[in-house]
N, C-alpha and C positions, 0 to 999 in steps of 0.2 A: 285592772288599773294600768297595767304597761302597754297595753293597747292606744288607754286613752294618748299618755307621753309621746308614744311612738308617732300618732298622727299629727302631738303639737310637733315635732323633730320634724315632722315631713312640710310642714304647714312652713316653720320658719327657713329651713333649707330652702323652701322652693323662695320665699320672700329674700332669703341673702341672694340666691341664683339670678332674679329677677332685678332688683335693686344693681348689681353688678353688671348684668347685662345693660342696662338703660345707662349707666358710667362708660361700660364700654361703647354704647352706641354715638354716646357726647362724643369720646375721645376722638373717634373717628373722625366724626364730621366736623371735628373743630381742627382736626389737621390738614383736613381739604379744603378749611374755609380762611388759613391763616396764610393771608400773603407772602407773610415777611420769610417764612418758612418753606426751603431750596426742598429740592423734588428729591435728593438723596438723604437728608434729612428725613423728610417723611417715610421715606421705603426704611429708613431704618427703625425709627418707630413705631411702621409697621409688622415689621418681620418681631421685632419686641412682643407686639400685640399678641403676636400669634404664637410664639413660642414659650413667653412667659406673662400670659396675659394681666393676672392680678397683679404681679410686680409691676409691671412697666404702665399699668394705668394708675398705679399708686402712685409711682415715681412723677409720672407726667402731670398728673395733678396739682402734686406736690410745687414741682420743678412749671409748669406752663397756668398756674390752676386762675390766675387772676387775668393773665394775657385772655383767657376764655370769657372772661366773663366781660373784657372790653369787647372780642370779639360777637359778644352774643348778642351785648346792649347797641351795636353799631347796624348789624345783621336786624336787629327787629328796626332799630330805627328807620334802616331806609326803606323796611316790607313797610312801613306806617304812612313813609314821604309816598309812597307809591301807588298805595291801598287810596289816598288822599286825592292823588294825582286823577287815578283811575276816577273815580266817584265824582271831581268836578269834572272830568268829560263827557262823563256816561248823563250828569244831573243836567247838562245842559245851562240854559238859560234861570236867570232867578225870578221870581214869580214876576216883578215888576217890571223886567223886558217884554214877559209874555204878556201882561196886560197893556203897556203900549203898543206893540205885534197887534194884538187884537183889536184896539181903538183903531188902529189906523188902516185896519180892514175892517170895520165898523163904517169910518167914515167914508172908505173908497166904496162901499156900498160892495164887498164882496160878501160880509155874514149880515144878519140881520141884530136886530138889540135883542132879541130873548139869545140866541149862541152867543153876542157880544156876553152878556150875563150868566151863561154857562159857564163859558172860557175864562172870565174872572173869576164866578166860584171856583173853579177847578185849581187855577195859578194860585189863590188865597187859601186851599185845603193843606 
């Protein structure tokens, strides 16, 4: 039966471990991502990190925990303006430029009407 214990003991140590780890990996990147916060400041809460690491991430949280979470909601917002950006570049034109494009190479007689009627099924899929 102490076998069984012993492996939950290993099971939740490794989950406190890992849990802590993924806090401490926030902390980091949230001090390299906050503006407002001077570059001796961060060295000091870094050397924090490393020396007393579960205090000074408790503390940090405690003491920066909301300034994170403006920083995080600000950080996805502009990957989302960007992600948006990218995608109307990359999408081009909307179906209905393309079917004018193509009428009006229809009628200069450079396609024919069955690719005239491709190229609208295609812009309307």
């Amino acid at each position: 039966m102490s076998n069984f214990w012993g492996v939950e003991l290993h099971i939740l140590s490794f989950f406190i471990f890992l849990a802590y780890f993924f806090v401490l990996i926030r902390v980091v990147m949230d001090l390299f991502r906050d503006t407002e916060l001077g570059g001796f400041a961060r060295f000091l809460w870094l050397v924090g990190l490393i020396f007393l690491p579960f205090l000074t991430a408790l503390v940090y949280i405690i003491a920066r925990g909301g300034g994170m979470v403006e920083r995080q909601r600000v950080e996805a917002e502009r990957a989302r303006t960007a992600t948006e950006a990218y995608i109307r570049e990359v999408a081009g034109t909307s179906p209905a430029d393309q079917i004018v494009h193509a009428k009006a190479l229809l009628e200069a007689g450079t396609i024919s009407k069955e690719e005239f009627d491709r190229l609208k099924a295609k812009a309307l899929a």
